[in-house]
C-alpha positions in Angstrom: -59.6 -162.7 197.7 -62.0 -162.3 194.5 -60.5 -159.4 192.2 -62.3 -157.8 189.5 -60.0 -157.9 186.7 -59.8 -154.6 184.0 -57.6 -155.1 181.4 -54.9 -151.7 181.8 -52.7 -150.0 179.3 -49.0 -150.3 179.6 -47.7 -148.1 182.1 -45.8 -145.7 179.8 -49.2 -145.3 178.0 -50.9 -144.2 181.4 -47.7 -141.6 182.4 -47.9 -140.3 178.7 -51.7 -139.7 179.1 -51.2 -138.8 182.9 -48.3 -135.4 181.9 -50.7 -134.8 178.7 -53.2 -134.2 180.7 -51.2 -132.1 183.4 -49.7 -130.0 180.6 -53.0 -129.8 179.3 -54.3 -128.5 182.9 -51.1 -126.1 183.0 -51.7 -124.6 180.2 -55.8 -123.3 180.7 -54.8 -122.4 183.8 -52.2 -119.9 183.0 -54.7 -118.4 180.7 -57.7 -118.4 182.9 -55.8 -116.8 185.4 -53.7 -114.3 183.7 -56.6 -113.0 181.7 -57.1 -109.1 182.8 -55.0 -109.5 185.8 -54.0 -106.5 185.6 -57.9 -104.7 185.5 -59.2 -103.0 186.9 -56.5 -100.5 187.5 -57.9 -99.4 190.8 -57.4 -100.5 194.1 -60.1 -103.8 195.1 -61.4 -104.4 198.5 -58.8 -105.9 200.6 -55.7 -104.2 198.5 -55.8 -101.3 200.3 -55.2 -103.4 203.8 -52.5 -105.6 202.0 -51.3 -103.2 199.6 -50.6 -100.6 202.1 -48.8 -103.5 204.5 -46.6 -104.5 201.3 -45.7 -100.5 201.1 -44.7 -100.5 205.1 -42.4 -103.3 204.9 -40.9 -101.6 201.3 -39.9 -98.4 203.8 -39.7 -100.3 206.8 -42.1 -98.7 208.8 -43.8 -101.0 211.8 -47.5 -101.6 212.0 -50.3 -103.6 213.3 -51.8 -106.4 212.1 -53.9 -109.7 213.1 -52.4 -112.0 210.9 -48.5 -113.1 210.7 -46.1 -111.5 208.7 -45.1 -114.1 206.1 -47.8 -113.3 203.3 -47.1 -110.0 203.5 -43.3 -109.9 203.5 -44.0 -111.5 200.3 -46.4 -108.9 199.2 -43.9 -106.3 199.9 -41.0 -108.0 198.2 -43.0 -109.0 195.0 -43.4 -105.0 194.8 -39.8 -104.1 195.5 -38.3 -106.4 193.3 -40.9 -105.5 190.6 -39.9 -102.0 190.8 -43.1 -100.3 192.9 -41.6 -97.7 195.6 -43.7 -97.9 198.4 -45.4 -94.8 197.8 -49.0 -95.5 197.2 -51.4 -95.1 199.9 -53.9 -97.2 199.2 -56.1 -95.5 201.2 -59.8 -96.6 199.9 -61.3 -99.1 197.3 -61.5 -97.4 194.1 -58.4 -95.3 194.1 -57.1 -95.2 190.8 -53.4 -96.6 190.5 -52.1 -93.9 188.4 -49.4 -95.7 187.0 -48.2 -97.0 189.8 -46.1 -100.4 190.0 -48.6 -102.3 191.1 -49.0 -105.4 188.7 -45.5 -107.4 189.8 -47.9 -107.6 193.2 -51.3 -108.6 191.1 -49.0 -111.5 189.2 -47.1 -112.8 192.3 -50.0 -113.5 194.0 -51.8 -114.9 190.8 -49.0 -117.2 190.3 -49.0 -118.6 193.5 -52.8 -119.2 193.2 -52.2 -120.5 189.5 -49.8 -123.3 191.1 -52.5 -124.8 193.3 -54.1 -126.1 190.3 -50.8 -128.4 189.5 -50.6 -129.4 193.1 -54.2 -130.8 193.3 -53.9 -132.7 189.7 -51.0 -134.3 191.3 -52.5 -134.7 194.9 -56.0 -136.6 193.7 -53.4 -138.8 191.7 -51.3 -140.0 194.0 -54.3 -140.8 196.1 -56.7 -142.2 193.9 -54.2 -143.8 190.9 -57.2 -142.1 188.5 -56.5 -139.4 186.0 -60.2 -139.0 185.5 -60.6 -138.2 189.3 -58.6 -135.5 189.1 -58.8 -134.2 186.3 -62.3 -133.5 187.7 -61.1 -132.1 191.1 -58.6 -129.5 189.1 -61.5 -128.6 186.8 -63.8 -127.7 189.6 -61.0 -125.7 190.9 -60.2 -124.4 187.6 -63.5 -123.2 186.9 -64.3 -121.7 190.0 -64.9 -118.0 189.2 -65.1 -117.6 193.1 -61.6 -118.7 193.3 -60.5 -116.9 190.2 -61.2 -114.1 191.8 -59.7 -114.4 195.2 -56.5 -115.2 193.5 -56.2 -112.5 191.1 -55.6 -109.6 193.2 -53.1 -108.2 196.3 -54.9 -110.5 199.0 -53.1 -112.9 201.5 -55.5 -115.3 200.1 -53.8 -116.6 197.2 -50.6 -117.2 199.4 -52.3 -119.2 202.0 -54.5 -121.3 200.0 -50.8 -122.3 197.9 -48.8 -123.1 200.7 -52.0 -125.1 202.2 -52.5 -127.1 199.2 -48.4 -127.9 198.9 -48.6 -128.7 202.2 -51.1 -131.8 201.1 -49.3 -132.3 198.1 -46.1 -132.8 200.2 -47.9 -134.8 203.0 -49.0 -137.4 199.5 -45.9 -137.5 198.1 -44.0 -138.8 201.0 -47.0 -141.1 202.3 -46.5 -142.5 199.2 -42.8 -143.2 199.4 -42.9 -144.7 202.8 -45.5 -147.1 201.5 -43.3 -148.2 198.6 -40.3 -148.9 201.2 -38.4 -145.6 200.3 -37.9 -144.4 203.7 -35.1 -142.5 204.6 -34.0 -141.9 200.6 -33.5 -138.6 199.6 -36.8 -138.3 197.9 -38.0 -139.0 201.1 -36.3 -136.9 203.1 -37.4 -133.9 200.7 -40.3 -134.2 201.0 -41.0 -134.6 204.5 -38.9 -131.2 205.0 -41.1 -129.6 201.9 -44.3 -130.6 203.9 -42.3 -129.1 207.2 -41.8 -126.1 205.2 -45.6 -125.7 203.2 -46.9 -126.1 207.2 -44.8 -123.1 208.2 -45.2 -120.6 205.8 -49.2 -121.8 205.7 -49.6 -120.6 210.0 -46.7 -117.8 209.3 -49.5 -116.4 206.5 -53.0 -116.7 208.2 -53.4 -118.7 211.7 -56.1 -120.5 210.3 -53.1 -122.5 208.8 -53.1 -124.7 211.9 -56.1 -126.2 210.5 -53.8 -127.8 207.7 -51.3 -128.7 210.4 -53.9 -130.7 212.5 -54.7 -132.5 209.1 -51.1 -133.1 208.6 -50.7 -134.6 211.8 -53.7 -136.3 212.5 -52.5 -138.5 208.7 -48.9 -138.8 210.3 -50.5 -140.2 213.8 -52.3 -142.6 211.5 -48.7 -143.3 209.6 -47.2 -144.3 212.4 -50.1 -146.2 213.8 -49.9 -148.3 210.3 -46.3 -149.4 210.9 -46.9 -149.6 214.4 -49.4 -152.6 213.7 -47.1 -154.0 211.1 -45.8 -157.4 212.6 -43.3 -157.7 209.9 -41.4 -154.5 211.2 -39.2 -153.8 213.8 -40.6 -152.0 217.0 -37.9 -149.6 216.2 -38.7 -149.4 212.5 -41.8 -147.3 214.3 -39.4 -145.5 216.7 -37.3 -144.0 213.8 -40.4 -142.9 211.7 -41.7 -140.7 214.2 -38.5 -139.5 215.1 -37.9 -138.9 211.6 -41.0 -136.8 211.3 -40.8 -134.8 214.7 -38.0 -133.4 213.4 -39.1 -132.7 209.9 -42.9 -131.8 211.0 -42.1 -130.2 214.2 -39.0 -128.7 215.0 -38.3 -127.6 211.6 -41.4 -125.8 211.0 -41.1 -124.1 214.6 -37.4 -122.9 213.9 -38.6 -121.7 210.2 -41.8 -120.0 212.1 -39.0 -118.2 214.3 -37.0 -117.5 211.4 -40.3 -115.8 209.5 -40.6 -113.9 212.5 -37.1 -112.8 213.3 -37.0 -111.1 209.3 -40.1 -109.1 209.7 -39.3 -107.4 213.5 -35.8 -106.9 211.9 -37.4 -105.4 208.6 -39.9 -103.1 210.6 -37.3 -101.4 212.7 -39.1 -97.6 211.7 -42.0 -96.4 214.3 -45.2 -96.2 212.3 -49.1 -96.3 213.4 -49.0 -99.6 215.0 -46.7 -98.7 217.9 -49.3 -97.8 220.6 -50.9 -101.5 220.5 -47.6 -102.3 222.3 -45.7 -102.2 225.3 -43.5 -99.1 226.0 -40.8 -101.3 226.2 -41.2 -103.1 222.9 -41.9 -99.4 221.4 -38.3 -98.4 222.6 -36.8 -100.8 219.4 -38.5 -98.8 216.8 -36.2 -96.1 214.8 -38.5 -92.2 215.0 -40.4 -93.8 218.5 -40.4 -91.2 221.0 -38.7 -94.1 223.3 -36.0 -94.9 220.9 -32.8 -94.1 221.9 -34.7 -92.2 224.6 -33.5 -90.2 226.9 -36.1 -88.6 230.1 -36.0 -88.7 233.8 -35.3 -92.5 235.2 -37.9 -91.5 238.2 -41.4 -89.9 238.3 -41.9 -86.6 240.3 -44.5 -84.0 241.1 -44.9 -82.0 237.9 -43.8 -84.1 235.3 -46.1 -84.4 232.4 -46.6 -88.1 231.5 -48.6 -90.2 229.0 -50.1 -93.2 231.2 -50.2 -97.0 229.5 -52.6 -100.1 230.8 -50.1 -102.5 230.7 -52.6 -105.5 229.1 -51.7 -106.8 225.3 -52.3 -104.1 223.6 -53.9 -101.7 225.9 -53.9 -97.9 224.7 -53.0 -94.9 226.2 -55.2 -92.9 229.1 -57.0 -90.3 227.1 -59.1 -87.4 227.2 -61.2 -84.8 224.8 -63.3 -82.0 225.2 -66.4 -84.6 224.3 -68.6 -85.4 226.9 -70.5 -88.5 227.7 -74.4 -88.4 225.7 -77.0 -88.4 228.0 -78.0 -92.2 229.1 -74.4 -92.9 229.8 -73.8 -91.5 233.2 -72.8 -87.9 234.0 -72.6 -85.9 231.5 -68.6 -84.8 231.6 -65.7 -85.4 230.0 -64.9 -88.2 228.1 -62.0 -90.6 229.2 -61.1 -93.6 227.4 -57.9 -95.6 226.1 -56.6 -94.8 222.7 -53.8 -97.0 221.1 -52.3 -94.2 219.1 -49.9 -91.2 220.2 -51.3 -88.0 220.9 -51.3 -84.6 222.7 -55.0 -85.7 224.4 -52.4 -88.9 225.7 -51.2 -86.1 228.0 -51.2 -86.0 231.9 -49.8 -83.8 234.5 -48.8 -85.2 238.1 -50.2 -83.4 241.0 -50.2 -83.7 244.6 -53.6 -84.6 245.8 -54.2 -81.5 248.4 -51.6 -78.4 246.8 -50.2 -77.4 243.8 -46.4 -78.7 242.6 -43.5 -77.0 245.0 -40.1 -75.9 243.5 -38.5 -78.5 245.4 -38.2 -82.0 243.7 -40.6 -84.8 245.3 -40.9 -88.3 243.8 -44.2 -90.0 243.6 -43.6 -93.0 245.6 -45.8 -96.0 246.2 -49.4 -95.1 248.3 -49.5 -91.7 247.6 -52.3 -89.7 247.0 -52.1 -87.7 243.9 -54.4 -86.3 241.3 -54.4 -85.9 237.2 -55.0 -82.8 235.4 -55.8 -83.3 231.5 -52.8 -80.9 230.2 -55.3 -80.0 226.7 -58.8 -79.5 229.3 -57.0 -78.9 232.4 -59.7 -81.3 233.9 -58.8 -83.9 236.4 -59.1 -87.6 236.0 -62.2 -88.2 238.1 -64.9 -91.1 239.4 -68.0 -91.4 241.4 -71.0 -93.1 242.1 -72.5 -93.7 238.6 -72.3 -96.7 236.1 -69.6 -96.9 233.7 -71.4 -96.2 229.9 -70.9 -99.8 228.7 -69.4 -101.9 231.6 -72.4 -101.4 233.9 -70.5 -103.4 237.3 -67.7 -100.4 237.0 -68.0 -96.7 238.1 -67.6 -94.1 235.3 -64.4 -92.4 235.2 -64.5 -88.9 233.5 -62.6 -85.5 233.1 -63.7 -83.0 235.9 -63.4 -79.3 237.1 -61.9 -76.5 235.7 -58.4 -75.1 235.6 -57.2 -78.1 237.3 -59.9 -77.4 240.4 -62.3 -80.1 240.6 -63.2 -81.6 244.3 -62.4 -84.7 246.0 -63.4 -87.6 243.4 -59.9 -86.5 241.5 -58.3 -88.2 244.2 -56.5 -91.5 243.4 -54.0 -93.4 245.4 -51.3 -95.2 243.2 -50.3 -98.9 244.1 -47.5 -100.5 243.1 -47.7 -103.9 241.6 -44.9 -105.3 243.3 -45.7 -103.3 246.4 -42.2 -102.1 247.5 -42.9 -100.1 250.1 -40.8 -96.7 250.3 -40.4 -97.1 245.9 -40.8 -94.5 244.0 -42.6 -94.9 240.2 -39.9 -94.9 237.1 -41.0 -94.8 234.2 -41.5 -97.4 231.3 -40.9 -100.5 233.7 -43.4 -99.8 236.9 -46.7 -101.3 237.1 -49.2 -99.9 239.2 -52.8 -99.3 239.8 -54.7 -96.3 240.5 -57.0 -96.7 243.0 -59.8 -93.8 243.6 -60.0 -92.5 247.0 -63.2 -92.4 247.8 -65.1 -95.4 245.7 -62.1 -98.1 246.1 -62.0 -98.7 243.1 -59.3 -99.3 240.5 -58.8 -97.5 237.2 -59.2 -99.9 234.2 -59.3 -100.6 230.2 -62.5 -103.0 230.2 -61.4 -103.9 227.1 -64.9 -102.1 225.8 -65.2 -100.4 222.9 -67.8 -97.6 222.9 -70.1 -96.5 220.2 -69.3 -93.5 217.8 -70.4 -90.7 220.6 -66.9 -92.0 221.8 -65.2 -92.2 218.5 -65.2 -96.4 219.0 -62.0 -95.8 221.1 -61.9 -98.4 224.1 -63.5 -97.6 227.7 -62.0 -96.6 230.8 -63.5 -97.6 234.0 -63.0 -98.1 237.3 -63.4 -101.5 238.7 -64.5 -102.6 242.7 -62.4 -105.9 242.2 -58.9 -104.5 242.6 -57.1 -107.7 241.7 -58.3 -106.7 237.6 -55.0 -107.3 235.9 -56.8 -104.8 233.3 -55.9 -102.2 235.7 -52.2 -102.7 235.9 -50.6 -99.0 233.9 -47.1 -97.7 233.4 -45.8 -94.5 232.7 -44.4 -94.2 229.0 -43.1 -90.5 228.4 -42.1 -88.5 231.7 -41.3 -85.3 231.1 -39.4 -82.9 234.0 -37.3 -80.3 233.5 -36.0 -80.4 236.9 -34.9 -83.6 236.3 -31.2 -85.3 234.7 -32.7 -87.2 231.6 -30.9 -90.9 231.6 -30.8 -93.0 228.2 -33.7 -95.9 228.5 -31.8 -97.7 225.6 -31.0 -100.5 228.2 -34.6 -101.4 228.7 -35.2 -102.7 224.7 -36.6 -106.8 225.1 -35.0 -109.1 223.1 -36.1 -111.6 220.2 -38.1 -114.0 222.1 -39.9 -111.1 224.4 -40.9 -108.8 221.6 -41.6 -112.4 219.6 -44.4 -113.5 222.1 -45.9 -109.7 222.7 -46.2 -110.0 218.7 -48.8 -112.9 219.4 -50.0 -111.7 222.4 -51.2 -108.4 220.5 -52.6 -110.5 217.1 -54.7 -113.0 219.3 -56.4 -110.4 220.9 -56.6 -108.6 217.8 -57.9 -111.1 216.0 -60.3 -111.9 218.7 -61.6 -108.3 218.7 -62.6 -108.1 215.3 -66.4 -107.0 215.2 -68.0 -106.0 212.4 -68.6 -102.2 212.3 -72.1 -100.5 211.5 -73.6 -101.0 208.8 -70.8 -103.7 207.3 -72.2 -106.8 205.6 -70.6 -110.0 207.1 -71.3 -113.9 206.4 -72.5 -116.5 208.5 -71.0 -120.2 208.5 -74.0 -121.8 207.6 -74.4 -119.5 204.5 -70.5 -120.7 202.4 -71.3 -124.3 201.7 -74.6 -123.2 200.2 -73.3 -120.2 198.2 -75.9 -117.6 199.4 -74.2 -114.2 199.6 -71.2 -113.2 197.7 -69.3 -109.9 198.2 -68.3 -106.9 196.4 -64.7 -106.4 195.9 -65.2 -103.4 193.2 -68.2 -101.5 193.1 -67.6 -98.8 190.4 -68.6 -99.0 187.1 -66.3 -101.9 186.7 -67.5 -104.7 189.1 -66.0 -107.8 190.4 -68.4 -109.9 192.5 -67.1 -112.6 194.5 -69.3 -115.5 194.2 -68.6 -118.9 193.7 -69.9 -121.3 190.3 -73.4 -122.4 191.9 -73.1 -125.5 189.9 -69.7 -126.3 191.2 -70.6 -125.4 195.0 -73.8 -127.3 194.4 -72.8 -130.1 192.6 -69.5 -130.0 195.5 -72.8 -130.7 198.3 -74.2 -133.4 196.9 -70.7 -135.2 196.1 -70.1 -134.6 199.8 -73.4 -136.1 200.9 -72.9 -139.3 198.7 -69.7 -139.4 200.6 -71.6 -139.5 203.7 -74.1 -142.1 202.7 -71.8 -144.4 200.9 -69.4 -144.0 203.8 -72.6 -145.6 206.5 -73.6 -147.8 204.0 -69.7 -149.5 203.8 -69.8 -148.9 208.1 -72.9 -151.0 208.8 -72.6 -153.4 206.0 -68.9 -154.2 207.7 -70.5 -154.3 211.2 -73.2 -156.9 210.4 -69.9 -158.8 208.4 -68.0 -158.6 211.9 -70.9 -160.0 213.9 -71.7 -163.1 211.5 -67.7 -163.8 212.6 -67.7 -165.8 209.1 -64.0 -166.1 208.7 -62.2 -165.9 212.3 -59.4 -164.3 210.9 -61.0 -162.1 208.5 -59.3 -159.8 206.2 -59.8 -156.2 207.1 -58.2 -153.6 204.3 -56.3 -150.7 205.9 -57.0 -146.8 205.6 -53.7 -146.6 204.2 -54.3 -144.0 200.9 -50.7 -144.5 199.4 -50.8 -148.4 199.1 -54.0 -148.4 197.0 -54.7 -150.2 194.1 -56.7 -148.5 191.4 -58.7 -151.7 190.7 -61.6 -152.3 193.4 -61.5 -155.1 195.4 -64.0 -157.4 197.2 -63.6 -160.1 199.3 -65.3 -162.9 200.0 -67.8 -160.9 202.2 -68.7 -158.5 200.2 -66.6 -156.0 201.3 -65.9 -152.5 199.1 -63.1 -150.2 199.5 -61.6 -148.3 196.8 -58.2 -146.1 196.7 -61.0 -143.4 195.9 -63.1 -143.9 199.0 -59.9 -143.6 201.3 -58.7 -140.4 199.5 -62.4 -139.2 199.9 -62.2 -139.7 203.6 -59.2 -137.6 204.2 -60.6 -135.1 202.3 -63.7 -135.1 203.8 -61.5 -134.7 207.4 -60.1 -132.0 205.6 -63.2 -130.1 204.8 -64.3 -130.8 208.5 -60.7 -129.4 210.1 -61.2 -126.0 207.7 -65.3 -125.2 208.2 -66.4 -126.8 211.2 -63.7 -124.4 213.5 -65.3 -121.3 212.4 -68.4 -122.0 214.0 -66.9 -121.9 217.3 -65.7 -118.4 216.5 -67.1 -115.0 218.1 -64.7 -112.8 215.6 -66.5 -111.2 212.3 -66.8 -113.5 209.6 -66.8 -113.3 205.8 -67.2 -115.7 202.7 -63.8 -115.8 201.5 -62.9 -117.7 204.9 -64.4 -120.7 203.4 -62.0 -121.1 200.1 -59.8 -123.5 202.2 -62.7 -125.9 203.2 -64.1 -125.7 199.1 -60.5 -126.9 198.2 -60.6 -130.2 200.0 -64.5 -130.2 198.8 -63.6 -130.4 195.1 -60.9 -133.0 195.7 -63.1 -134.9 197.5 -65.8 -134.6 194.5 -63.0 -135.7 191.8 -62.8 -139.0 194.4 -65.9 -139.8 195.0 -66.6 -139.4 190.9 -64.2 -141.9 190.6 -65.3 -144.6 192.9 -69.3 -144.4 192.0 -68.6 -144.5 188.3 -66.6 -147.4 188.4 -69.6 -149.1 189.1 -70.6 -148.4 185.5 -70.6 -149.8 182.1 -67.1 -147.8 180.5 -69.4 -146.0 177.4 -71.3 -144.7 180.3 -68.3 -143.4 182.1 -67.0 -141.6 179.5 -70.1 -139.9 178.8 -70.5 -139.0 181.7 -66.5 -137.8 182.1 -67.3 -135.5 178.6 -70.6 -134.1 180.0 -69.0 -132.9 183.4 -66.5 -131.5 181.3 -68.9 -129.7 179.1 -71.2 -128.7 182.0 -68.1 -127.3 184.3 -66.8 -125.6 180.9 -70.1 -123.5 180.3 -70.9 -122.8 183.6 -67.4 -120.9 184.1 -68.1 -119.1 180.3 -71.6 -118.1 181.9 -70.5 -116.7 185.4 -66.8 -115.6 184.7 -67.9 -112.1 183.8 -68.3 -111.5 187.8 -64.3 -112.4 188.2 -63.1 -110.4 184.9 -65.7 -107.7 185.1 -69.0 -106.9 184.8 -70.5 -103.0 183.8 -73.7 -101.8 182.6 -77.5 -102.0 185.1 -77.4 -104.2 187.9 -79.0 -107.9 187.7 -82.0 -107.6 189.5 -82.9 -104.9 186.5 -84.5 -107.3 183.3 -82.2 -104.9 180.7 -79.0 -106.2 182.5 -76.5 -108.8 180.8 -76.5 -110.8 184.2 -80.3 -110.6 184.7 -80.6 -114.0 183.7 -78.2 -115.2 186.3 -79.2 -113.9 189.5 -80.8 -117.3 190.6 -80.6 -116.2 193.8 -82.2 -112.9 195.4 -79.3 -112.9 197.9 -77.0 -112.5 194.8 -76.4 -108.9 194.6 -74.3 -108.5 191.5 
């Protein structure tokens, strides 16, 4: 084996000039990033969703949400323990704070996205064994004014990207020890459980922190494959290591996932706006819920005014309004649809199908025949031959008649789901479906949402396949005077039921999200490129989110000479192989930690640098973060690519590294000093769209930004 030889500094000179340099790093970071933190003193685009959440957890009021609680329990707490009350409403971008404690939120989250610049420094360094690679990964993080601002403000942004870089950083550090033969030493052992930790609170902020826990495990499977291969160790030896690392990368982070969720369903224990997007059951938990400590009739009888649940994750309420359906969308009658939040319109009254409600008491049992009168319209629930407004293989169901007379299309025959014959229905925990008389068909939430003639509340149809588990309802309030009320206290689920309605609830959620008229969204193909930013104030004060075009630029091409270099290295090695010079040829490893900061080459020409191998997991990482979204039919926006530009710029810092080592040192440090300079006046240039920009517009020649709008998608 042919080394090139450099001629090194001592080693104390390298970790003197290493923590110089870190300190150095520390130190511009906590002024970049602290720098008018606290402006402008208004609420900014996302605040008002994350601001609000912080306030509900401060008075312990539940809600809805797509995303786990983690980031926001945080958000909350920062505020508590920073003295803000939980009073603000946060109701629309642009509200002035009014002295309101709001900053202790602003700097939490800025700290946390301060800290991922010490965690890359040290991340590219363990990987590469070059201070100039990452300094110039942290510096293209540094001067990111697209990160700047996504970190400077009440967003769940800042929290995920820190625990998904720490997550990295711990995944490096203990690579690195088990390389060095420090397995199973307390520095070990830390931090394996810190990267078990990092991968929990990551998925516990956003669920797009599985992404970092496929990276994570995809290095580990590679880990183990390593020792596996290792002839020199023990079969065992590879045994204990993944043992060691189920533990710490598996059933740690699930328990501390439980954990995370166990707090916030004990912290939200108040009924609040989010209740109707679950189960009746779930509902009964919640302190104020009408279900709480309820106490109504056990059975259902003729009479009793109800409110009707579909039983699906979170299915809404049948509903009605004095609205009817716009011509084009079937008859034009009453509106019925789903609606997730409680209401008076939520209100139903049981009939018998062919006389009006006796005095004497008559449970509605299982095949009946009954119909529904609209207690606010006194219309009946009603179908019939025409197409359903937005689900056109349904009939359209609709409010019919007057004073609770309509004919015989209000006539439905209820099922139950477990089809006990000679049952009667009780309320909260019995499933059944409404069948209509006459068009056999069952009465379902498609799941729909109609347009604004229906107030974007979801549709309600009636379906010809009766086996639609969209059609399965339950009766939540049941009202009866006639009847002895019974406490439904009994029926509350436990931890692990209301734990997996939770994600039930979010993944359809999240999987809902569409964007709504008129609302500007992002395509995949448009982050890497940098071609639409978005506004996060638009007042006389702006903040623009855009990313450094030179960075993001610059970030491409880095990532294509990763490419090419990579193919070059891949077919130069294949034509080695098939030569078959050497029969038992040396073939390095992918193994990051056990690099050498000196390139090697062999006698066959072979090149592989600590650099390249760092730039490949990177480069994995990248993929694992962008390549996902793609695949995804929820509404997208820019700011969902921040986690992908991460492992970008530490994969730039690498690959910097490995190509200029091929050049004469004068040349390298030229070439270090004019990065430097050119990342340096690029952030001076751009920063005033992360710290505020006020006067015309740029696309007008008398604006200060006129001269940066190189772009005519730029809209700053």
């Amino acid at each position: 084996m042919k080394v090139i030889d450099k001629i090194e500094p001592s080693t104390k000179a390298i970790q003197l000039n290493r923590w110089t340099v870190f300190w150095a790093i520390t130190v511009l970071t906590i002024c970049t990033r602290y720098y008018k933190v606290t402006e402008p003193d208004h609420v900014c685009w996302d605040e008002t969703h994350f601001g609000k959440m912080g306030s509900w957890y401060i008075n312990r009021t539940f809600f809805f949400d797509v995303h786990p609680p983690l980031g926001k329990m945080l958000i909350g707490l920062s505020g508590y323990l920073t003295g803000y009350n939980g009073t603000f409403p946060f109701e629309k971008p642009g509200d002035k704070y009014n002295g309101t404690r709001y900053e202790g939120m602003r700097y939490f989250c800025t700290t946390l996205g301060a800290l991922i610049m010490p965690m890359a420094f040290d991340t590219v360094y363990e990987m590469t064994h070059s201070c100039e690679a990452a300094v110039i990964s942290t510096l293209y993080l540094l001067f990111d004014v697209g990160l700047l601002t996504l970190n400077q403000y009440i967003l769940l942004d800042p929290i995920l990207l820190f625990f998904m870089t720490a997550s990295i950083w711990g995944m490096t550090k203990s690579s690195s020890l088990t390389s060095t033969g420090s397995s199973y030493t307390f520095r070990w052992w830390f931090w394996l459980f810190f990267t078990g930790t990092m991968l929990a609170c990551t998925t516990c902020t956003k669920f797009v922190g599985l992404f970092v826990v496929m990276l994570v495990g995809l290095h580990t499977i590679y880990e183990i494959w390593i020792i596996f291969g290792d002839l020199e160790k023990p079969f065992m030896e590879s045994v204990k290591q993944l043992t060691c690392r189920a533990l710490a990368l598996i059933v740690w982070p699930i328990l501390l996932y439980l954990f995370f969720f166990y707090v916030h369903l004990v912290v939200l224990n108040r009924s609040g706006n989010g209740d109707g997007f679950y189960s009746s059951a779930f509902q009964s938990r919640l302190i104020g819920n009408s279900l709480y400590n309820a106490s109504m009739p056990r059975e259902v009888a003729y009479g009793a005014i109800v409110t009707i649940k579909n039983h699906k994750t979170g299915g809404g309420y049948l509903h009605s309004h004095y609205h009817l359906y716009p011509k084009g969308s079937g008859a034009r009658q009453q509106q019925v649809t789903t609606y997730t939040h409680k209401d008076d319109n939520n209100k139903w009254l049981i009939k018998p199908h062919n006389k009006n409600v006796g005095k004497q008491i008559k449970y509605v049992m299982h095949g009946d025949l009954i119909r529904l009168e609209h207690v606010a319209t006194k219309r009946n629930l009603h179908s019939h031959g025409e197409l359903a407004p937005v689900t056109k293989r349904h009939f359209q169901v609709t409010g019919y008649g007057e004073d609770g007379q309509g004919d015989a299309n209000d006539i439905w025959r209820i099922i139950m789901v477990d089809n006990k014959l000679n049952a009667s229905v009780k309320a909260v925990t019995t499933n059944f479906l409404l069948v209509h008389y006459m068009q056999n068909c069952a009465l379902t939430a498609s799941g729909k949402q109609l347009p604004k003639w229906g107030f974007e509340q979801q549709e309600v149809s009636c379906n010809p396949n009766l086996r639609d588990k969209n059609a399965f309802w339950n009766v939540e309030d049941n009202k009866n005077k006639k009847l002895k009320s019974v406490n439904l206290n009994m029926y509350a689920p436990g931890f692990f039921s209301t734990f997996m309605e939770s994600h039930a609830v979010m993944f359809q959620g999240n999987a809902g999200l569409k964007p709504k008229e008129g609302e500007l969204t992002s395509k995949p193909w448009q982050w890497p490129i940098n071609y639409r930013g978005q506004f996060f104030s638009g007042t006389s004060y702006r903040i623009y989110l855009l990313g450094n075009p030179i960075i993001w630029w610059s970030n491409l091409i880095f990532l294509v000479a990763f490419l090419f270099v990579s193919s070059i290295i891949v077919i130069k090695q294949r034509r080695l192989n098939g030569r078959k010079l050497r029969e038992n040829k040396a073939i390095n490893q992918l193994a990051l930690p056990s690099c050498k900061p000196a390139i090697t080459i062999n006698e066959n020409g072979d090149e592989l640098s600590c650099s390249l191998k760092a730039a490949a997991w990177f480069f994995i990482g990248w993929l694992t973060h962008y390549l996902p979204f793609w695949a995804m039919g929820r509404i997208l926006y820019f700011h969902h690519y921040f986690p992908a530009l991460i492992y970008n710029s530490l994969l730039t810092g690498a690959m910097y590294n490995y190509l200029s080592s091929y050049l004469p040192k004068w040349m390298q440090q030229a070439l270090f000093g004019a990065i430097i300079s050119v990342l340096t006046y690029s952030f001076v240039l751009f920063s005033p769209l992360a710290y505020g920009m006020s006067g015309p517009l740029a696309n007008e020649p008398n604006s200060a930004m006129h001269s940066l709008k190189w772009l005519s998608s730029w809209e700053f």
